[in-house]
C-alpha positions as CSV (number, residue, x, y, z in Angstrom):
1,X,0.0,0.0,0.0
2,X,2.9,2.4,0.9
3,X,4.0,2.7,-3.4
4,X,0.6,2.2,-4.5
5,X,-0.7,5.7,-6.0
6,X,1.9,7.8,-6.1
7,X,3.9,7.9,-9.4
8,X,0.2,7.1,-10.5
9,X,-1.0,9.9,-9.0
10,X,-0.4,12.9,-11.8
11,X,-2.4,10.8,-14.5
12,X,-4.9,9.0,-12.0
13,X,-8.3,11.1,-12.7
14,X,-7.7,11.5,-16.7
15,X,-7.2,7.6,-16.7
16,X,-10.5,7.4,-14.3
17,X,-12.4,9.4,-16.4
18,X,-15.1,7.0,-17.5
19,X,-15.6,6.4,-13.3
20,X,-19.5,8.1,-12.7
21,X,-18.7,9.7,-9.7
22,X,-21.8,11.3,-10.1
23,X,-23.9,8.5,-9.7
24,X,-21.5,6.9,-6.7
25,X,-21.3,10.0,-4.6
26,X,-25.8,9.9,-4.7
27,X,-25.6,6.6,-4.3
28,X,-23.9,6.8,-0.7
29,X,-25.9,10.0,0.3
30,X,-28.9,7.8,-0.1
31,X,-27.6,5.3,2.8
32,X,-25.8,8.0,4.4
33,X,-29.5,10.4,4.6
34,X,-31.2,7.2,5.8
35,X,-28.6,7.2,8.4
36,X,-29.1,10.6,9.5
37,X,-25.5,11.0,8.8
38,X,-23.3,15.0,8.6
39,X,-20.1,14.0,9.6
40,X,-18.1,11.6,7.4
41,X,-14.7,10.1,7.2
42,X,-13.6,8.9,4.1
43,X,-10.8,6.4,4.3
44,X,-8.5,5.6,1.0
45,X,-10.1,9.1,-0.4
46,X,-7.1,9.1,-3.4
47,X,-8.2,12.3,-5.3
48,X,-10.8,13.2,-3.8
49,X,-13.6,12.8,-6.2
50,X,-15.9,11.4,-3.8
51,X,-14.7,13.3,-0.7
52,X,-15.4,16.5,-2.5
53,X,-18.9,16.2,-4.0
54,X,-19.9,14.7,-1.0
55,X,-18.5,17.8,0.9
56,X,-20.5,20.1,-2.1
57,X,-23.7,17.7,-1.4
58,X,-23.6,19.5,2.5
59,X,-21.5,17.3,4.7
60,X,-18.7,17.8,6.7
61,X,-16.0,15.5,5.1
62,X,-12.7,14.2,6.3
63,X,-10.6,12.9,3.6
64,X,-7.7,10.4,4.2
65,X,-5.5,8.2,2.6
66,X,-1.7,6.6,2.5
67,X,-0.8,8.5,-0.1
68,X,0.5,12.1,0.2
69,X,0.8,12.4,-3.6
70,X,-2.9,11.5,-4.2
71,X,-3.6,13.9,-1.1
72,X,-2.3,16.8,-3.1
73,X,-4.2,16.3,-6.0
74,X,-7.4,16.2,-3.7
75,X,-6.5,19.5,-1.7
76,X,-6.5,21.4,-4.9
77,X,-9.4,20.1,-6.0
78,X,-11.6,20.9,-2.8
79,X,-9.8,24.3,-3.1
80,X,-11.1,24.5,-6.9
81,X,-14.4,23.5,-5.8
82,X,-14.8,26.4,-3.1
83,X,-14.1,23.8,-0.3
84,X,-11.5,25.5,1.6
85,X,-12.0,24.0,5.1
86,X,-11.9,20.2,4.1
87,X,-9.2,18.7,5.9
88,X,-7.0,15.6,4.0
89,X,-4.7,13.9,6.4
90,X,-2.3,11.3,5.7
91,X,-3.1,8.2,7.7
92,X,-3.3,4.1,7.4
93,X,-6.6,3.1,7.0
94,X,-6.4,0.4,9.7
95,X,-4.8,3.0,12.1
96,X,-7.0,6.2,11.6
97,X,-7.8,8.5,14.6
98,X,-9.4,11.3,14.5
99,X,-9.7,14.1,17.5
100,X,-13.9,13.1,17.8
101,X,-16.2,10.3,16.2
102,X,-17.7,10.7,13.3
103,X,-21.3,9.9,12.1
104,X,-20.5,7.9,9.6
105,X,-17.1,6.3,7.9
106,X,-17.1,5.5,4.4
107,X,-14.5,3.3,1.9
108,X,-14.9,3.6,-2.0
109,X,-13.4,1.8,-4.7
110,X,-11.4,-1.2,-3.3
111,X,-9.8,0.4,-0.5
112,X,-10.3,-2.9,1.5
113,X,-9.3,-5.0,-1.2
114,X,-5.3,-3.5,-0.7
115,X,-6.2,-4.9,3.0
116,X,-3.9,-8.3,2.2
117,X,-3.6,-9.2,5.9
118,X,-7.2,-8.8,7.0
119,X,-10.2,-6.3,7.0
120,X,-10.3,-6.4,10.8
121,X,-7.5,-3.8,11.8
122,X,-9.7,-1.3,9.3
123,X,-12.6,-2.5,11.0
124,X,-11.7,-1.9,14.3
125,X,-10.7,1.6,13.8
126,X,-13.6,2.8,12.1
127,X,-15.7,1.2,15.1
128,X,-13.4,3.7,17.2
129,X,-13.8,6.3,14.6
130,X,-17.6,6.3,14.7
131,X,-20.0,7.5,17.0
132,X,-22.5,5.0,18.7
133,X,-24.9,4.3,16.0
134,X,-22.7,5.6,13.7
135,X,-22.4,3.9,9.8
136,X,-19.6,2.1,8.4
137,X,-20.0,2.1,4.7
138,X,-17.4,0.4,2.0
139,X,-17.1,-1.6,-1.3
140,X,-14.9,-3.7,-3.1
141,X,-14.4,-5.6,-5.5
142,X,-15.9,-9.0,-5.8
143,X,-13.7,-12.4,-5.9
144,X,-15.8,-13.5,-9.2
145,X,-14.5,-9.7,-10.6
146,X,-11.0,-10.1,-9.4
147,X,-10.5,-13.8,-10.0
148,X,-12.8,-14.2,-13.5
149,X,-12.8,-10.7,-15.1
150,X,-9.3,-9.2,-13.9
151,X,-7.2,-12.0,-13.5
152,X,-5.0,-13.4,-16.1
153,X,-5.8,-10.9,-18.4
154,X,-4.0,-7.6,-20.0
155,X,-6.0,-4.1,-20.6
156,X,-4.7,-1.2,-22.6
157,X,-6.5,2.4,-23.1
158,X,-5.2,5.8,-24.7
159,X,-6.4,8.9,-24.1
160,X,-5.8,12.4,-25.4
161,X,-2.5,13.3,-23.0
162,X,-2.0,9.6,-21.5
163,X,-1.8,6.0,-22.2
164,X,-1.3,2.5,-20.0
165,X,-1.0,-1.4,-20.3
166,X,-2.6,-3.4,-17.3
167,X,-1.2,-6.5,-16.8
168,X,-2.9,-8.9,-14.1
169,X,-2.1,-12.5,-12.5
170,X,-4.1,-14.4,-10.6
171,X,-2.9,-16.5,-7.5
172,X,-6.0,-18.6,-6.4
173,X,-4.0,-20.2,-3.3
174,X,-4.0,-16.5,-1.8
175,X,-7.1,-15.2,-3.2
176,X,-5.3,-12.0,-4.7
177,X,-4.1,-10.4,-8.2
178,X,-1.2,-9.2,-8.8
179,X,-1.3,-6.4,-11.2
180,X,1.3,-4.6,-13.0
181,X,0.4,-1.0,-14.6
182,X,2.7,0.6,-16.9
183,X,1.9,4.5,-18.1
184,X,2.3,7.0,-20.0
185,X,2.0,10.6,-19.3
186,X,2.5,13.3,-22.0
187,X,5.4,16.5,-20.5
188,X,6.0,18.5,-23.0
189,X,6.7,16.6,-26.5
190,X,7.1,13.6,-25.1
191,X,5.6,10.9,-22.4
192,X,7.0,10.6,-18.8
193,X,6.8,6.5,-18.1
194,X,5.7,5.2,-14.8
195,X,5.4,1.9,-13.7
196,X,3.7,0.2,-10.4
197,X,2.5,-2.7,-9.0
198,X,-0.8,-2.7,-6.8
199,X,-1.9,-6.4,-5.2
200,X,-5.3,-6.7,-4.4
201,X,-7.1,-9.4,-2.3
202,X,-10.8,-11.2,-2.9
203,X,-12.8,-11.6,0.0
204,X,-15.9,-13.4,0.0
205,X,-19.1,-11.9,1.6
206,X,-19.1,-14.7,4.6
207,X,-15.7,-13.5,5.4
208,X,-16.0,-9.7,5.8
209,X,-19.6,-9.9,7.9
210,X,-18.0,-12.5,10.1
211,X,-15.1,-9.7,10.5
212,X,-17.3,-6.8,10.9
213,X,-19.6,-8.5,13.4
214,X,-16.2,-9.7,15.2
215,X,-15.5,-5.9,15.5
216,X,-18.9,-5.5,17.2
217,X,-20.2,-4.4,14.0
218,X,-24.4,-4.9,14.0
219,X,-27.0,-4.9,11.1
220,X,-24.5,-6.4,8.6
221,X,-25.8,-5.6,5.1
222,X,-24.5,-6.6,1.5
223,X,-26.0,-5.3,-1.3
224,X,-25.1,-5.4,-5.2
225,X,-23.2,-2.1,-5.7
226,X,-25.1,0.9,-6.4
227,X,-28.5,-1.3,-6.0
228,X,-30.5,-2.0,-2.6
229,X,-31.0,-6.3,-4.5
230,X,-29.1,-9.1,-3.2
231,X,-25.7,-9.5,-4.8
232,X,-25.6,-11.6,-8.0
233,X,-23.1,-14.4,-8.0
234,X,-21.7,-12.7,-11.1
235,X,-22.0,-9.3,-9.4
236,X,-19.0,-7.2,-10.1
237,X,-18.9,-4.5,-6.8
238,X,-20.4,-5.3,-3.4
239,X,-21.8,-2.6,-1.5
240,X,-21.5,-3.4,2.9
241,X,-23.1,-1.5,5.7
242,X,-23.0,-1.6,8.9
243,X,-23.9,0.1,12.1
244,X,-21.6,0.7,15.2
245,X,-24.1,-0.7,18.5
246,X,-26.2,2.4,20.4
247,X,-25.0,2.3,24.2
């Protein structure tokens, strides 16, 4: 996780430009309004997409994430976005603290996946992180999506300033992918290469809610990404909640 995102970094939101942000930041204000939710953390934030229109939709975000180049990115673009006061700090997912619980604690886009070791150190500090009642909300990416669809294939796209290859490998004997991304970023008349390697683990369903609930987590729900229905077995993103017990 440490070298994950940061040569990356400078090119990340051009490459992720077919990503409806959009569509996922309303998607997690619905279960966040249900929730009664204002005050979010958001762990692995990377750029910021989500922090920010989240922070534009009325709540007061927290962005954080391992990587102090992605962080950059993000701070400029909650300044660009009229966002002055939203705080980014640079902290490990499984060891955020924050000076006072927050409503709600939210993960997007594979952030747990990167977890190789385990979910539960995460877990446990978003319990910490939340107040009583408070929501823990996160995705990731399925095993059938990381084992079927990802592994053991290659993936190339070009844009208009940027280019990469996307190598992946599958090891089924520890349930992760091992996935090599080479780019290509234009500077001046030419292209700056980058390379990096990013490993990614596949949890099953039965796994994290046994984790969560572990934590002390209640009301364990798992729900096709972006959807309320029951995850297909050939469903792509899986969408978790879960709510921290009331004293």
């Amino acid at each position: 996780m440490n070298e994950a995102y940061s040569a990356f970094a400078a090119g990340y939101d051009r490459m992720m430009g077919d990503v409806d942000y959009d569509g996922w930041a309303k998607y997690l204000d619905g279960l966040l309004r249900e929730a009664g939710a204002r005050s979010v953390l958001e762990c692995a934030c990377g750029t910021g997409s989500i922090t920010v229109r989240l922070g534009k939709m009325g709540y007061s975000m927290i962005g954080s994430d391992l990587s102090e180049d992605m962080l950059m990115v993000a701070r400029k673009k909650a300044l660009d976005a009229g966002l002055r006061m939203l705080p980014f700090v640079c902290q490990d997912m499984r060891n955020v603290a924050l000076h006072k619980p927050v409503d709600a604690v939210i993960c997007a886009c594979d952030g747990v996946n990167y977890l190789l070791g385990g979910a539960e150190a995460f877990f446990r500090a978003a319990y910490r992180a939340l107040k009583p009642g408070g929501l823990l909300l996160f995705d990731i990416s399925s095993a059938y999506k990381l084992s079927t669809i990802l592994g053991n294939n290659t993936f190339a796209a070009t844009g208009a300033d940027w280019a990469y290859i996307w190598e992946n490998q599958y090891h089924p004997r520890l349930d992760q992918v091992d996935m090599l991304l080479t780019g290509f970023l234009k500077q001046g008349t030419g292209y700056a290469r980058f390379e990096e390697r990013h490993v990614q683990r596949a949890y099953g369903q039965t796994e994290l809610a046994a984790a969560l609930e572990g934590c002390g987590f209640k009301e364990v729900r798992v729900y096709e990404a972006f959807t309320r229905n029951k995850p297909a077995p050939t469903a792509e993103r899986l969408q978790f909640t879960a709510r921290k017990e009331c004293i």
